[in-house]
N, C-alpha and C positions, 0 to 999 in steps of 0.2 A: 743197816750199816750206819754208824756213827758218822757226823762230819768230817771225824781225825782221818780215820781206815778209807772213807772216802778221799779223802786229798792223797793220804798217803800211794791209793791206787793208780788216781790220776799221775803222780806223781814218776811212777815206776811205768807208766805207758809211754812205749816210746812215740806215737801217734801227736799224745801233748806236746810234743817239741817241734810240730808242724804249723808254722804259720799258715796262715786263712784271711783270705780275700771277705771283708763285710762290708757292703755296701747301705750305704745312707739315704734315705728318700725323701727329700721336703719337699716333693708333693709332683701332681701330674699338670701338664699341660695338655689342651685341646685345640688348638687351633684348627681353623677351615685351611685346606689343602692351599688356597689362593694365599691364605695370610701366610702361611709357610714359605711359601711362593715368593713371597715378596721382601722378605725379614733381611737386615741389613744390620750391620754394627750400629749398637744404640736404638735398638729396637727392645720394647717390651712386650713380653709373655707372660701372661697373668697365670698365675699357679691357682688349685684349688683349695690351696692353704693359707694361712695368716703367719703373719712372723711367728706369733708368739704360740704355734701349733704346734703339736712333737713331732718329731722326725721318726721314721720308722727304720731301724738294719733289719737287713737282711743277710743270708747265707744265702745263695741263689736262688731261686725264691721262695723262702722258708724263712718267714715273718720270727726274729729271735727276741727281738727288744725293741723298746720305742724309749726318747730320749729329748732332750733339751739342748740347742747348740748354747754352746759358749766358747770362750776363748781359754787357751791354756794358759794357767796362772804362771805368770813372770816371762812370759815370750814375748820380748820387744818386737817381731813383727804380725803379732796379733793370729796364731796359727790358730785356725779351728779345734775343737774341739766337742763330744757328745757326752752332758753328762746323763746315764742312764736313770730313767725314772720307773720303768718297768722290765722288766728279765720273766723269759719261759724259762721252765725247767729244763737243762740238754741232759743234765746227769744219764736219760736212755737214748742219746743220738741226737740229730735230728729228724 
């Protein structure tokens, strides 16, 4: 199947017109149960990752893409944004 006949399919699925929950992962924390315990406003939690490390989405947990935060271009209050640097293939599901 060509790209065109492919989109054109997507296209005609009424399925495609259903917004989906993807959630963003920059990274895990470990904390010991006591330090949990204790965590207060302005408290830090060190993540497993570095700023400049990708972020992983997911579909519930079903690893789709990894990606780079930035900001959305021209939004004066600075909103998030992911721009994708890697993509699986969904064309058969997840």
């Amino acid at each position: 199947m060509d790209d065109a006949t492919r989109l054109d399919s997507q296209a005609s699925n009424p399925f495609s017109q259903v917004p989906i929950e993807i959630t963003i992962s920059v990274g895990k924390a470990r904390p010991l149960v006591r330090d949990l315990l204790r965590m207060k406003r302005d408290s830090i939690l060190p993540l497993d990752r570095r700023v400049e490390d990708p972020v992983e989405l997911y579909v519930g947990d079903k690893l789709i893409a990894r990606g780079e935060l930035t900001e959305m271009e021209g939004d004066p209050n600075g909103q998030l944004a992911v721009r994708l640097t890697e993509v699986i293939d969904l064309q058969n599901g997840l």
